[in-house]
C-alpha positions in Angstrom: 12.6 -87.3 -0.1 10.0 -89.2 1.9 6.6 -88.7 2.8 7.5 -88.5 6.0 10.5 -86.2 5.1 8.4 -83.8 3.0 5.7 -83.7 6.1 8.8 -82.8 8.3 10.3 -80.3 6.3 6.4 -78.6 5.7 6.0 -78.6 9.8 9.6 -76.6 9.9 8.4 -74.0 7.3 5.1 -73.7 8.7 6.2 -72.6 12.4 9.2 -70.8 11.2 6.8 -68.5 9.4 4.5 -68.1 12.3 7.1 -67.4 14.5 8.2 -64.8 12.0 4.7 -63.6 11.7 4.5 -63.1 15.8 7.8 -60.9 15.5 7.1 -58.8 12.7 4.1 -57.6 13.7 6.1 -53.8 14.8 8.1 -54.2 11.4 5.1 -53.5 9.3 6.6 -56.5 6.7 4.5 -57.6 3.8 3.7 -61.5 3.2 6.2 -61.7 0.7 8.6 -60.7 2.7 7.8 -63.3 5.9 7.7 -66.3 3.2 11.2 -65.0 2.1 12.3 -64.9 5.8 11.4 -68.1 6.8 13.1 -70.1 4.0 16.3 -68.1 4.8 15.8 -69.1 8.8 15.1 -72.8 7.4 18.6 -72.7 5.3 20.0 -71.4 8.5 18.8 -74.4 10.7 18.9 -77.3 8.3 22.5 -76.3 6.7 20.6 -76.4 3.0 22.0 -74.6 -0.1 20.5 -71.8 -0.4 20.5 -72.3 -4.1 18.4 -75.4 -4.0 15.4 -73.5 -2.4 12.3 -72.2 -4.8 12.7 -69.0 -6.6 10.2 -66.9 -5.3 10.8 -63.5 -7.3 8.6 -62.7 -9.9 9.5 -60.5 -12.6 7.9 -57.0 -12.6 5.6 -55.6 -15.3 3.7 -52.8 -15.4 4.2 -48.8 -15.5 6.6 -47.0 -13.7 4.7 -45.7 -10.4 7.8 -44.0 -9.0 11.6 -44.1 -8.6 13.1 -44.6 -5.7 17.1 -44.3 -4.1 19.7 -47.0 -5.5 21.0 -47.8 -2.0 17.3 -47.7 -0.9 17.8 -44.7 1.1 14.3 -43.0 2.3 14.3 -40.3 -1.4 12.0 -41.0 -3.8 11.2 -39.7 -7.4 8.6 -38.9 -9.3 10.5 -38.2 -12.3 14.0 -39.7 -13.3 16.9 -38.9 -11.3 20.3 -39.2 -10.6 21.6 -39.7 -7.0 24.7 -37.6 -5.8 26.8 -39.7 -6.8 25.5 -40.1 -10.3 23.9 -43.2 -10.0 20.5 -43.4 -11.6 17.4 -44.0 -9.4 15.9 -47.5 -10.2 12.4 -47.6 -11.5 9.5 -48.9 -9.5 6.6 -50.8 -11.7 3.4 -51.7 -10.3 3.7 -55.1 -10.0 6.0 -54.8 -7.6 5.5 -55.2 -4.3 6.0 -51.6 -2.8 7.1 -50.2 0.4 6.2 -46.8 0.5 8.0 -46.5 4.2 11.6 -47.6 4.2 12.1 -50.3 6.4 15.0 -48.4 8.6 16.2 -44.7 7.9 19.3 -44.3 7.1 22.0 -43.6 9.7 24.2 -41.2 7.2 22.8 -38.8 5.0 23.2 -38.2 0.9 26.8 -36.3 1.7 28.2 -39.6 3.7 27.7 -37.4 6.8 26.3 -39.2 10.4 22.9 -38.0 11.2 22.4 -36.4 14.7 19.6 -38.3 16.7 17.4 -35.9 18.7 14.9 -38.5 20.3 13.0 -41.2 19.6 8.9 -40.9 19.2 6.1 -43.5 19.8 5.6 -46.2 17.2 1.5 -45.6 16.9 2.5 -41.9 16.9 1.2 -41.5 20.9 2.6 -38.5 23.0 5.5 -40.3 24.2 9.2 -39.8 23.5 12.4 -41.4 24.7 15.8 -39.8 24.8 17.1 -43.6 24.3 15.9 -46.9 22.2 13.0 -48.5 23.8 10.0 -50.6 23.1 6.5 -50.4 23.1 4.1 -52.2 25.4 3.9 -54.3 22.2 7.1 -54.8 21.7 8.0 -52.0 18.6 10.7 -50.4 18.8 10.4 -46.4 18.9 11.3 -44.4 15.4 14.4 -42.5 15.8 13.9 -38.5 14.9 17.1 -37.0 13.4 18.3 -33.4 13.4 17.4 -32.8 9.5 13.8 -34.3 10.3 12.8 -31.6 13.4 14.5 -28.3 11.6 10.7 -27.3 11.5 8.4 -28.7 13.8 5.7 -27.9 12.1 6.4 -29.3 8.7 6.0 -32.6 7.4 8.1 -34.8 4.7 5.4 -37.3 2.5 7.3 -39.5 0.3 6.3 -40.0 -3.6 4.3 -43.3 -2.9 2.3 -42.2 0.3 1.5 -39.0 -2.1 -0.1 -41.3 -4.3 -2.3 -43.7 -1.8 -3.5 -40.8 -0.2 -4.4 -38.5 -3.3 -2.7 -35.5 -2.6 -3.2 -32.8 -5.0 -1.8 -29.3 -5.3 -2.9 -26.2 -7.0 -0.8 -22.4 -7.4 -2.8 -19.4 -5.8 -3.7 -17.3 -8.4 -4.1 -13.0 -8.5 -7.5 -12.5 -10.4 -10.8 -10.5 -9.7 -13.1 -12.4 -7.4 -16.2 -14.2 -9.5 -18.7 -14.6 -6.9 -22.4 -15.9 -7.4 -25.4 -14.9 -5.6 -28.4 -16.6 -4.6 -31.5 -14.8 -3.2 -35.2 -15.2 -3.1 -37.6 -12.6 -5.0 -41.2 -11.6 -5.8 -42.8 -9.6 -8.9 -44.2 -6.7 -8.6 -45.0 -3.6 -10.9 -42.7 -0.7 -12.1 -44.2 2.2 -9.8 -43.1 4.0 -13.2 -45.9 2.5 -15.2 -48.9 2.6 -13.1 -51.4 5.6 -13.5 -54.5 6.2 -11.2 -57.4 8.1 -13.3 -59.4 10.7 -11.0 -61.2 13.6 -11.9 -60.4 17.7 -11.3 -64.0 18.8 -10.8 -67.0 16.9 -9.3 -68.7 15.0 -11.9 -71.2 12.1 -12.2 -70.4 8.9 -14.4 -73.1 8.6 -17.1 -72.0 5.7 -18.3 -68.7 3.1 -18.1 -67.3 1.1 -20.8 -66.9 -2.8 -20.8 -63.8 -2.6 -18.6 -63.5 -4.5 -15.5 -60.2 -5.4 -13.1 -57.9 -7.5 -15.0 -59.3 -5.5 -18.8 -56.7 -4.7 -21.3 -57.0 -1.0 -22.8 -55.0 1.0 -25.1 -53.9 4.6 -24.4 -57.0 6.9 -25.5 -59.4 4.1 -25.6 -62.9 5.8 -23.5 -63.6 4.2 -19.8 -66.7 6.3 -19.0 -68.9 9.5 -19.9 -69.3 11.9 -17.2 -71.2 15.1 -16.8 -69.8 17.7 -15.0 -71.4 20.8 -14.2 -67.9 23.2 -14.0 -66.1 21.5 -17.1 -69.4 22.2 -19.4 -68.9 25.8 -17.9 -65.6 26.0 -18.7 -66.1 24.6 -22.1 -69.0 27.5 -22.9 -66.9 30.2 -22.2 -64.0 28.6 -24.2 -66.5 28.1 -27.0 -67.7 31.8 -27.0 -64.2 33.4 -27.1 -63.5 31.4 -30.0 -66.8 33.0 -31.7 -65.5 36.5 -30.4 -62.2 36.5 -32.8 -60.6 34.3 -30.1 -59.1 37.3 -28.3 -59.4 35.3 -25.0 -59.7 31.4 -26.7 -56.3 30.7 -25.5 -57.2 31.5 -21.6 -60.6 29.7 -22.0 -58.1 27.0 -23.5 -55.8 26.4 -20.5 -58.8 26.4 -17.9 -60.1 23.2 -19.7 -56.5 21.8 -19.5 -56.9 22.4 -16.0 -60.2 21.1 -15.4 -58.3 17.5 -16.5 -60.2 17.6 -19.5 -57.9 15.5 -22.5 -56.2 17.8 -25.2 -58.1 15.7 -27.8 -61.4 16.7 -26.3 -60.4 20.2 -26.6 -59.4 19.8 -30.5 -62.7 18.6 -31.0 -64.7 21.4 -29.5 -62.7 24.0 -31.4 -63.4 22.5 -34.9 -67.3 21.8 -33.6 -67.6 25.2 -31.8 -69.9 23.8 -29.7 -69.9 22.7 -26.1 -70.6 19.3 -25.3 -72.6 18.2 -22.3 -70.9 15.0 -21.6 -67.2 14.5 -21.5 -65.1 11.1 -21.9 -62.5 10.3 -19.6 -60.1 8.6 -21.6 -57.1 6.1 -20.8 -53.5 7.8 -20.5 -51.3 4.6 -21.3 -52.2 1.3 -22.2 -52.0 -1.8 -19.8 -54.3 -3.6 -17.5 -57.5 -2.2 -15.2 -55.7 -2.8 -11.4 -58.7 -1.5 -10.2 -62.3 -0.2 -11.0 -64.1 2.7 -8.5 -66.8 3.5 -11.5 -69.7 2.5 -11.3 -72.6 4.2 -13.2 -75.1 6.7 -12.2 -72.2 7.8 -9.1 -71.4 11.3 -8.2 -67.6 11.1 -8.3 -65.9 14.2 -6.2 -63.1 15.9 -7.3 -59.5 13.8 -6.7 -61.6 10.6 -6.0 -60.0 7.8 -8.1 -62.0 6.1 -10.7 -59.6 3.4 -12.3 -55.8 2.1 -12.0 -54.0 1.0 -14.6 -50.6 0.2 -15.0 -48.6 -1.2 -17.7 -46.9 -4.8 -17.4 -44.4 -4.8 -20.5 -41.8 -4.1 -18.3 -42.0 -5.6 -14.3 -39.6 -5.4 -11.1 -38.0 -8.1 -9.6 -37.4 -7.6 -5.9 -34.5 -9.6 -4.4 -33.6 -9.8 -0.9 -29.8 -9.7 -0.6 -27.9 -11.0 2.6 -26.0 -7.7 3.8 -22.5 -10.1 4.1 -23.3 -10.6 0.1 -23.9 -6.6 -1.3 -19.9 -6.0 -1.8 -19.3 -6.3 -5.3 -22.7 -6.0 -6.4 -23.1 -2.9 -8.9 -26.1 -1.2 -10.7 -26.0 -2.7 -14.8 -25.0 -6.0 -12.8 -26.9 -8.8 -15.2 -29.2 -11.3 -13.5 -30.1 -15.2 -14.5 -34.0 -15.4 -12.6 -36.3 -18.6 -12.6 -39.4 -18.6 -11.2 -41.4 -21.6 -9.8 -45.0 -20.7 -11.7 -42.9 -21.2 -15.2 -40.8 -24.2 -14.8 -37.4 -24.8 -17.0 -37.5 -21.5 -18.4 -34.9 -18.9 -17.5 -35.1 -14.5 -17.3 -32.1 -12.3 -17.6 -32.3 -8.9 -16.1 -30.1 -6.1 -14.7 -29.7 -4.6 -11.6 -31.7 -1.6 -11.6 -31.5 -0.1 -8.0 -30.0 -1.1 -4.8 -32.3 0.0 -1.6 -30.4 2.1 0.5 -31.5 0.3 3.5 -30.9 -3.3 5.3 -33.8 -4.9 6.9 -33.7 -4.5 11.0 -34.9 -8.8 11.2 -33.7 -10.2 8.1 -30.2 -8.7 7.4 -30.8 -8.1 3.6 -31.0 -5.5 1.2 -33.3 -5.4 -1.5 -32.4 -5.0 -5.1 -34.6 -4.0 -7.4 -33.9 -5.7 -11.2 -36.2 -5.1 -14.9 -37.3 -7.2 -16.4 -39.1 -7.5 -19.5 -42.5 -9.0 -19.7 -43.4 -8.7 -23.5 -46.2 -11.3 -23.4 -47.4 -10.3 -19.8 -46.9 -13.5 -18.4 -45.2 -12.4 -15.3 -47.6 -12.0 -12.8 -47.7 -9.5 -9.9 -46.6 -11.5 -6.4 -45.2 -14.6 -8.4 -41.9 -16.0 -6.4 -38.6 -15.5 -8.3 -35.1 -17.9 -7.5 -32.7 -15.0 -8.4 -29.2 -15.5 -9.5 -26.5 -12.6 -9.5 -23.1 -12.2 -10.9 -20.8 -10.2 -8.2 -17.4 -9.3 -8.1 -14.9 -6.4 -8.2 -12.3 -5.7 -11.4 -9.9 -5.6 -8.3 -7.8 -8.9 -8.7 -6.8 -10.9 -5.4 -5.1 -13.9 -4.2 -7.2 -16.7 -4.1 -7.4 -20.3 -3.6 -9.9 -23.2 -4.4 -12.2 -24.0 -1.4 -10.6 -27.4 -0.8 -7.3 -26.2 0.4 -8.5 -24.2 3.5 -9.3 -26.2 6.9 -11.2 -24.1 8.8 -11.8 -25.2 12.7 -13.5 -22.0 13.6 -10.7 -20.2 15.2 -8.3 -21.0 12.8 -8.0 -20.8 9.2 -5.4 -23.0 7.7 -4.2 -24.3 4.3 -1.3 -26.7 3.3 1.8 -25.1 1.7 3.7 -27.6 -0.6 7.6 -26.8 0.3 8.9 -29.1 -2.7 10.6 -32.5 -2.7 7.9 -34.1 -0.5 7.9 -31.5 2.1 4.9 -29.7 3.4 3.9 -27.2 6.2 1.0 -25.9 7.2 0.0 -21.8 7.1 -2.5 -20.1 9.1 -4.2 -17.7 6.2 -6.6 -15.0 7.0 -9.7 -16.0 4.9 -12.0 -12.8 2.4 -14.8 -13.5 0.2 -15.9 -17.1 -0.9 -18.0 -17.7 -4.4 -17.5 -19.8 -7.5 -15.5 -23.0 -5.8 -13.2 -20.3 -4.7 -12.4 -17.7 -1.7 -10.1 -14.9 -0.7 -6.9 -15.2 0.9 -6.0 -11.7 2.6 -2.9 -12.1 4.6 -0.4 -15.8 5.0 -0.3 -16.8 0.9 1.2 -15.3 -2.2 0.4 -15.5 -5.6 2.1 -18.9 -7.4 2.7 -19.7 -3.9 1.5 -23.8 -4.4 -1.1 -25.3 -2.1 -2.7 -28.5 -0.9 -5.9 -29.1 -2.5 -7.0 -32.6 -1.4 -5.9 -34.9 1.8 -5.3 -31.4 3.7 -6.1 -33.1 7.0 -4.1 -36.3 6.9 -1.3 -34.0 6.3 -2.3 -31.3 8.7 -2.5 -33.9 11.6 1.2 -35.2 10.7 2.3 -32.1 11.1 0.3 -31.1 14.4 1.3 -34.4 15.4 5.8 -33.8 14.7 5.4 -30.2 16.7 3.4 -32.0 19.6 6.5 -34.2 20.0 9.1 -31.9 19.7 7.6 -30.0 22.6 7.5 -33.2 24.5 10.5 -34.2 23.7 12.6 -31.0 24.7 12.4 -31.3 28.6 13.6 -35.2 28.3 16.3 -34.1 26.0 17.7 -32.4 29.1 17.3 -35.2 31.7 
């Protein structure tokens, strides 16, 4: 062929392919399929042997995406299959270039019987149906909707291929006790349990204090100050002179002192001494650390006037504030993870000790009282805790993960997967949520299966088919 000839014959293919490429704009064909066209329109005009045109099939490679009908029917596979005839469905590799639409559904269905046309919809899926064939203001023609296709206006039929572009994955509801896990904000504080205020029973003045001061560590029985008191030396006369007298009346004399607040250990010694001291020492009842000082030497300390508070931090409180919509589930025993900001990358476990009784009028939460141990008293009073609590029931439920529910505020909805491609939506009424989970109450069973991921695309296809079947019902009947 000539130069000129070749130029010709490039020209011919050229605008037959861009005329093709104007008219298949509504077909939604691939490039490989206008090319394909265009060569068969140029055999057409030019009278050519088909044979002497350029193989353009390429032979495939790859896995095995899908399979998909022999007589290219709209089924697909993800496994293999047999047809109802028992013909084999032919594999579909990725190399190949896929259509995951077919190009025209099929007019009978898999028994040989004709399908029943209800209406035909809008190309670009606008609200507009036609009882009859039409075109588009861009010239595509309108889809055909069969009988088989509306049985459920609600559903929605994905094939195997446009299940994996979009990523749709499915999960079973499960029956199992709901694992929930709390976050709340807390402080330290002491254990009410451990704190002791030392005050005297009698008016006394403090002779002298010891070399304890706010923030002093002391040991139980270790002397905070000497005191004089005019009543307890009374006291500890007469109980000195019944012991002299046989100790008919010792065991009186006794209890007084024990009244008085004076310590039993005090009282030991004056019975082995027989004799009365004048000044008496007012001892520490536990050990822990000096809260507070009121001694001061030289003082005249009434009766019931506090001298010192001590209280012992080897065991602290942890006070979380709970949200109210959170307490359900939450038990005393409960364990706790706690982290607080003051002692970065370490980590506390503690257990629930008390719930309050009582929500918070402006805040909504609860408080919950945890121990904790602080062995090496480095938990200070007032230091800010990031609690963590484990809630839940033994009562098993039906639950779902997260993902699957769409939630548009006055509508709860998750995707039920129908099998063989065919999904419908389910309006759910939604429980507890915690651990990547939450509660289904009323619309799904268990091992009922569910849409975990894409849930909207397919949630608007199916909003989308029930939209049109009410529009089309009133031009059915014109």
């Amino acid at each position: 062929m000539s130069v000129f000839g070749k130029l010709v014959m490039l020209g011919f293919v050229g605008g037959i392919t861009g005329w093709m490429g104007l008219a298949a704009g509504g077909k939604g064909w691939t490039p490989a399929m206008l090319t394909d066209a265009a060569q068969v329109q140029f055999v057409i005009w030019t009278g050519l042997d088909a044979e002497a045109m350029p193989a353009t099939a390429k032979e495939a490679a790859g896995p095995i995406i899908y399979y998909r009908h022999p007589d290219g029917l709209a089924e697909w596979s993800a496994v293999p299959k047999n047809a109802v005839d028992g013909r084999a469905f032919l594999p579909v590799l990725a190399s190949e270039d896929v259509s995951f639409d077919p190009a025209a559904a099929p007019l009978a269905a898999a028994d040989g019987a004709p399908r029943k046309i209800l209406y035909y919809r809008h190309p670009m899926g606008l609200p507009d149906t036609s009882p009859v064939p039409k075109l588009d203001s861009m010239g595509m023609d309108y889809l055909p909707v069969f009988a088989d296709e509306a049985s459920d206006a609600g559903s929605v039929t994905v094939s195997p291929g446009k299940l994996q572009r979009t990523g749709v994955r499915t999960a079973l509801a499960v029956l199992e006790p709901m694992a929930m896990t709390i976050r709340a904000p807390g402080i330290v504080v002491l254990d009410d349990r451990r704190v002791s205020v030392i005050s005297l029973r009698a008016d006394a003045f403090i002779e002298t204090v010891e070399d304890v001061t706010t923030g002093s560590m002391v040991v139980a029985g270790a002397p905070l100050a000497m005191l004089y008191s005019p009543e307890i030396a009374a006291a500890a006369a007469l109980y000195v002179s019944d012991l002299r007298n046989d100790g008919g009346r010792a065991e009186g004399s006794r209890q007084r002192l024990a009244n008085l607040g004076v310590p039993a250990a005090v009282i030991d010694q004056i019975a082995t001494d027989r004799r009365a001291p004048v000044n008496i020492a007012l001892l520490a009842p536990r050990s822990g650390v000096v809260l507070d000082r009121m001694a001061v030497e030289g003082m005249m300390s009434s009766a019931g006037e506090a001298l010192f508070r001590i209280a012992d931090t080897s065991v602290m409180w942890v006070m979380a504030d709970v949200p109210e919509s959170a307490l359900k589930g939450l038990r005393r025993g409960n364990m706790a993870t706690i982290a607080f900001t003051g002692l970065p990358g370490e980590t506390f476990s503690g257990v629930i000790d008390e719930i309050y009784p009582q929500v918070d009028m402006q805040t909504r939460t609860a408080r919950v009282r945890i121990d904790l141990a602080n062995p090496d008293g480095r938990l200070l009073v007032n230091m800010f805790a990031d609690v963590t609590l484990a809630t839940g029931d033994d009562g098993p439920v039906v639950q779902v993960p997260q993902s699957a529910v769409i939630d548009t505020g006055d509508r709860q909805v998750v995707i039920r997967d129908l099998g063989e491609g065919k999904f419908a939506p389910q309006d759910v009424v939604l429980g507890r949520q915690g651990a990547g989970m939450v509660e289904i109450r009323e619309g799904i069973n268990e091992g009922d299966r569910i849409v975990t991921t894409a849930t909207f695309l397919i949630d608007a296809e199916s909003n989308l088919n029930a939209a049109l079947a009410t529009l089309a019902t009133p031009e059915a009947v014109k």
